[in-house]
N, C-alpha and C positions, 0 to 999 in steps of 0.2 A: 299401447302401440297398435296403428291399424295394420295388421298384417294380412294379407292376399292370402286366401286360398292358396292352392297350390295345382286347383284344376285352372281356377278364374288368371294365374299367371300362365299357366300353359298355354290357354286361350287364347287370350290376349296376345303372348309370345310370335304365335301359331303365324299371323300373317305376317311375319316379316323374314320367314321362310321364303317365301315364290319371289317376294320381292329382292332380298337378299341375291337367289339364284340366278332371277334376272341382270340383276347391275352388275355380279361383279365380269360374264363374260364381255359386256358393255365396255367394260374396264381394261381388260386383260387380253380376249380374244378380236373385238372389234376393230384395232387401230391395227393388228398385223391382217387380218381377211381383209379391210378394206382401203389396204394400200401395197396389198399383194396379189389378193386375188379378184377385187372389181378394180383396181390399177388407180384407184384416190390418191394425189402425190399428198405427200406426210404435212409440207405445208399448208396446202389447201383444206384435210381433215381434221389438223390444231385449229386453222383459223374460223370451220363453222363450229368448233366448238368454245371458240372466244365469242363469237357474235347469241349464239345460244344463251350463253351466262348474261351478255347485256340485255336480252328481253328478260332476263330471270330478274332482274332488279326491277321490274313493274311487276311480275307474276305473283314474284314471291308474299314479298309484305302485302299485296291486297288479298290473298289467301288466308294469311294471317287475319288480319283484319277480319274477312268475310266469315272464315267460321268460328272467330270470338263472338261474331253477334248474329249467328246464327240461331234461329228460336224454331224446333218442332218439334213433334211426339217422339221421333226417333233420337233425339238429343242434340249437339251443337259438331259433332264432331262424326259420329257414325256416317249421314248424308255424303259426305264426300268422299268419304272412303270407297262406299257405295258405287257413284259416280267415276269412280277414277279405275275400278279395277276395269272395265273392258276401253277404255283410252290405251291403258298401259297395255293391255292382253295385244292388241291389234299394233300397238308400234311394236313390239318385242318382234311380232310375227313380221312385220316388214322388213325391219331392220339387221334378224336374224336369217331368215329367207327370202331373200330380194330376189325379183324373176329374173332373167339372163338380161343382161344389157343394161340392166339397174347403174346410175352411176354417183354424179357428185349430188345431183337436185335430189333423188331418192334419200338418198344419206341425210340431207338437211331438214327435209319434210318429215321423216322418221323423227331426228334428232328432237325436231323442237315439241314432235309429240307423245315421246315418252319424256323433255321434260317436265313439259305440263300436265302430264300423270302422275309423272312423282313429288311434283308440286301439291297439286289436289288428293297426292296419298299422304305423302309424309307428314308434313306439316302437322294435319290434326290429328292422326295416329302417334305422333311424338308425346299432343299437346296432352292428349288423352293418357297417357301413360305418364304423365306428371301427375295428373289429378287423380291418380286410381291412391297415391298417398300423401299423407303429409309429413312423414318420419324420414328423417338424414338416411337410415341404414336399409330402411323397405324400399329407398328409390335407387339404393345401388342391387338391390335383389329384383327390382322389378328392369333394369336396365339391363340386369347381369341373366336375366332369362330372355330377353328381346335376343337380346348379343349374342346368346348360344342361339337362339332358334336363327338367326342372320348368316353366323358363321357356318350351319349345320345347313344353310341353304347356297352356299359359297361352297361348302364340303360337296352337298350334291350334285353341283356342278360341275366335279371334277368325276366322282364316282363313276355317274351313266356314262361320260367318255370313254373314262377310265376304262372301265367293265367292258365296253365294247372294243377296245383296242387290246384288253388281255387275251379276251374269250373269244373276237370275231377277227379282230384285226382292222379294225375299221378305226381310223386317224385323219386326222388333220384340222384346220380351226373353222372350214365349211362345216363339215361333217358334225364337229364339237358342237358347234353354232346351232345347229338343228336338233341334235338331239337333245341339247338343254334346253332353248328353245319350245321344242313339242312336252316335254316333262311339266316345264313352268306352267305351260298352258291348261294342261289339264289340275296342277295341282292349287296356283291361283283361286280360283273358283272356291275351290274347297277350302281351303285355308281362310280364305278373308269373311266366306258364309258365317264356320263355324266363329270366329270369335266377335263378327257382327252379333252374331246372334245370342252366343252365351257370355258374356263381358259386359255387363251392367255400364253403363257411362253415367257417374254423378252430375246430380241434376242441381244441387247445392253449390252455387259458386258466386262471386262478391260481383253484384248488379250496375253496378255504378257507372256512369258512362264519364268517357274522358276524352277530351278531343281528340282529335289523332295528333294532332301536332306538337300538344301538350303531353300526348305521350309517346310520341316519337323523344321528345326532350327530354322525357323521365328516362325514359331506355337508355337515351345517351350518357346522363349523369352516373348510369347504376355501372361506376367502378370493375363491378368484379365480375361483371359480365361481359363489358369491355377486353379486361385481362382473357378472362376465361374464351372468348370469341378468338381474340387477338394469338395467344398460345395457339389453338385448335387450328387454327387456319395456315399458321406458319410450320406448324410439327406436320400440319397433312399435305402440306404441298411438299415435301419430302417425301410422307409414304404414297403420294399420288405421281411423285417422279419415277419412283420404282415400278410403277404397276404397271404402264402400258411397255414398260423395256423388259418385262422378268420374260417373257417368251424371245425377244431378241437377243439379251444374254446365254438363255440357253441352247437357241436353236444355232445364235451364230459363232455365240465366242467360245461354250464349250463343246458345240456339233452334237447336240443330243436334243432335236426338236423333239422326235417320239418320245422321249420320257418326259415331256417337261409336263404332262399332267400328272405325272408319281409326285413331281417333288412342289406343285401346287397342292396337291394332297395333305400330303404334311402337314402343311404350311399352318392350312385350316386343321387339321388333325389336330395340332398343338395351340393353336389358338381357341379354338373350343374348351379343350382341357382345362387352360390358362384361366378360365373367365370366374369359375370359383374361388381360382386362389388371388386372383386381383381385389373380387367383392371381400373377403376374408380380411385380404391386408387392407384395405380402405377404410374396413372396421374398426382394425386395430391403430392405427399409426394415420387415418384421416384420408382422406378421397386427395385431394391433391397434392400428398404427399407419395402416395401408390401412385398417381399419375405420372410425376417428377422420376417416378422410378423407372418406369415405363418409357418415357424420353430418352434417359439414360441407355438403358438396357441394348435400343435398337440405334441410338448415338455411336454407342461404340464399339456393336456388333457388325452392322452394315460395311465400314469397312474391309473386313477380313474377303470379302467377294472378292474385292479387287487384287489378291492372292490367285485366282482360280483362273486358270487355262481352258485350251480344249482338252478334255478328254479326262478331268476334274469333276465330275457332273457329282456322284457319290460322295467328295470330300465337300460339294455345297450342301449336305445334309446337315451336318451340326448348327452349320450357321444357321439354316432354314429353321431350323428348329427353336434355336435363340430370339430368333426376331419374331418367328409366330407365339413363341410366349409371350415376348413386348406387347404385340399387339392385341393378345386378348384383354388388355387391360387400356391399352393407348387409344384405339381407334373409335369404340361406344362406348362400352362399358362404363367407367370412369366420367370423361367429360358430361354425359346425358346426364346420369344422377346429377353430379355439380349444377348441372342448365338447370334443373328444376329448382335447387335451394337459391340461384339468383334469380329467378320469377315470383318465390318469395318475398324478397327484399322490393321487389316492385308492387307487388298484391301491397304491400304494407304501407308503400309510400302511394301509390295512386289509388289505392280503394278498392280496384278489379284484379280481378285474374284475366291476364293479357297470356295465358302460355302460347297458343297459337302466333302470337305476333313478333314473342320470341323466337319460339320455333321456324318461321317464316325466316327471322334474320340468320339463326343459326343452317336452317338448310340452305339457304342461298349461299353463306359463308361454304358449306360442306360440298354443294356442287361448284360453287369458284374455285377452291381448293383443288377440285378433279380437272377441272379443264385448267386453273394455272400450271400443277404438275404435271401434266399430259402436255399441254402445250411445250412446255419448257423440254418432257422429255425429247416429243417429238421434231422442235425447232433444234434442240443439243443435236439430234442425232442428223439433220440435213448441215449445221454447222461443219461436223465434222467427218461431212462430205458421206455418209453411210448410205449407200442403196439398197432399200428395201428388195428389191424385183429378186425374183429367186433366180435370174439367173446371174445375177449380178456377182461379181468376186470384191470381197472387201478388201482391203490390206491391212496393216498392224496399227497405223494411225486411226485408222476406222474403227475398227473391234476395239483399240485403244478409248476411242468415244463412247463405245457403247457401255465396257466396264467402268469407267470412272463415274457417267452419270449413272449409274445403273448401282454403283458399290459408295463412293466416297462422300460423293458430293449434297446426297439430301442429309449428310449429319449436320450439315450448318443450319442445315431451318428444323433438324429436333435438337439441336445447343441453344439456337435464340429461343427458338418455345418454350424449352424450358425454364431460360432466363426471366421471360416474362410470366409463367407462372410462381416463379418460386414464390412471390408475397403472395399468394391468393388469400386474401382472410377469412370466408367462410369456414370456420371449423363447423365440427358436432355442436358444442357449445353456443355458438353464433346462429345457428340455424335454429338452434331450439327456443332460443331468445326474438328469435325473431317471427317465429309461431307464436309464441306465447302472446306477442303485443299485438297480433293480426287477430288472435282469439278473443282477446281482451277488448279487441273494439269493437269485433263484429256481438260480441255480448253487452256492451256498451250501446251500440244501436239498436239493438231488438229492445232495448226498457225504453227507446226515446219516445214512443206511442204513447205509453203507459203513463209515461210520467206529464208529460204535454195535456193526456185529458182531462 
């Protein structure tokens, strides 16, 4: 079995720290600052994050593409990583600190250009941590160290607020905004150097050229990434409904905005924790079986919020806790290892290793997901009539809006996800059969020289 170091997965791990730190207040703090405090009405901030996604359907697969057939000394995948960290470093900085008067145009200009940094990040950094193995169990170990260093940069996000509202008293989602903001920026840099630098990128990978259209067809045929796409996309438009409402949940319905970085805390606290014992059972009992568990878990958790008042903030900690264990195994962990063993089943059937082109389809899947569930939160919550403006007064039909899409309503898209992974058939068994026939040929073609002279 080829197993990783354990510096060489650190490393590697290492950049999806800053990045991590960056997206998730992108996620969580952005949609209340910029529809409270630069006055973005909630419609118009869903909507450029719909028109964002449709350029993302050109960006994405030619990303893909471009660094599958990328050739240079530095490797196929390094180069853009390269490239993309000061795109991303400069929209973070605009986006998180806008000058005074900043409004809907700054917002979009921003938008489209940290997507196209984490376009030109993600993608080959995903691809490249497919190829670092070929073994079922090394790629939930190599997912399940990305995923804590991800979560552990989601954790730090809350912390420096955090710290500064224990110790100084300094609050709110501007303030948040800058300080995680100034942190990412300096640690960016460092992060993406070092594991550019010490993480060897295989230079061994199957040559073969395939049309694009011939393999846009192969992609479509391959069953279980179809599923595996299909599940991923429907469970996270669920956990992407909760995420732009978990600061209006708690600042409105239970009147505890100043705490709501404790119990984002947690959240990741326990999701971190989580991610060992996700790799462990995926070992045991099969990768999309710990998945299916993981659906579950936060299916039937999620509800219990919609229990919770004002002045309930402390009894949303069990639950907090329920769901952040779901998701240490729901959200990367789990489905990334799975992406890589159906790039196999394609390597086998087309001849190359297309992981970038996958990757491409699956991160586009992963930011649709973000702007479908954010949209939806944010169109729910204009449906039912909720004004953001702080000085607004809601009533009980309103707060009523904001806890049911905020508690009930994403279990129907982790019930169907799950429904559609239940058959997933890649086991351990299927994977290993299906290296085996990839090794078989590619040793197959190294004698045809030989024997031809």
């Amino acid at each position: 079995m080829d197993r990783l170091k354990k510096s060489t997965l650190a490393y590697y791990s290492l950049a999806d720290l800053p990045i991590a730190m960056s997206l998730f207040p992108v996620a969580v703090f952005i949609p209340r600052f910029w529809t409270t405090d630069m006055g973005v009405p909630l419609i118009t901030l869903a909507s450029i994050g719909v028109l964002v996604r449709v350029f993302d359907v050109i960006t994405d697969p030619l990303m893909g593409y471009v660094s599958d057939h990328t050739r240079s000394r530095f490797g196929r995948r390094k180069p853009w990583i390269f490239l993309a960290t000061p795109i991303m470093m400069l929209s973070v900085y605009m986006l998180f600190m806008p000058p005074e008067g900043a409004g809907t145009l700054h917002y979009a200009i921003c938008s489209v250009g940290l997507s196209i940094a984490i376009t030109m990040m993600l993608i080959p950094y995903y691809a490249w941590g497919a190829e670092l193995s070929t073994d079922y169990n090394e790629r939930s170990r190599i997912t399940g160290g990305r995923a804590m260093a991800g979560i552990a940069g989601s954790l730090s996000a809350q912390l420096v607020p955090g710290a500064a509202l224990l110790f100084f008293g300094i609050g709110g989602s501007n303030e948040v905004l800058m300080m995680v903001g100034t942190t990412m920026l300096v640690l960016m840099p460092v992060c993406v150097s070092l594991c550019l630098w010490k993480v060897p990128e295989p230079q061994t990978y199957e040559k073969s050229v395939v049309p694009v259209f011939k393999g846009l067809k192969l992609m479509w045929q391959n069953r279980p990434f179809k599923q595996l796409v299909l599940a991923f996309m429907i469970g996270s438009i669920g956990l992407s409904i909760t995420t732009p409402l978990y600061l209006f949940f708690i600042a409105d319905v239970l009147n505890a905005e100043d705490k709501a970085i404790y119990m984002l805390t947690f959240f990741f606290l326990t999701s971190f924790a989580a991610v060992p014992f996700w790799v462990w059972l995926a070992g045991k009992i099969g990768k999309h079986r710990a998945y299916l568990a993981s659906f579950f878990v936060l299916a039937f958790a999620h509800p219990l919020y919609l229990l919770l008042g004002e002045g309930d903030f402390w009894w949303m900690l069990p639950i907090t806790i329920l769901t952040g264990f779901a998701s240490g195994g729901f959200s990367s962990t789990l489905p990334n290892s799975m992406k890589a063993d159906v790039i196999d089943l394609d390597t086998l059937y087309s001849g190359e290793n297309r992981a970038a082109l996958f990757f491409s389809s699956w991160s586009f899947a992963q930011k649709a997901t973000g702007t479908i569930g954010g949209a939806i939160a944010l169109y729910g919550l204009a449906m039912f009539g909720f004004d953001p403006a702080p000085e607004a007064v809601n009533g009980p039909d309103e707060l009523f809006g904001v806890r049911f899409l905020f508690s009930t309503f994403p279990s129907l898209f982790f019930l169907t996800g799950a429904a559609i992974v239940w058959s997933y058939p890649i086991t351990e068994q299927r994977q290993k059969e299906i290296r085996r026939e990839i090794e078989a040929r590619d040793r197959a073609n190294d004698t045809l020289p030989a024997s031809s002279s």
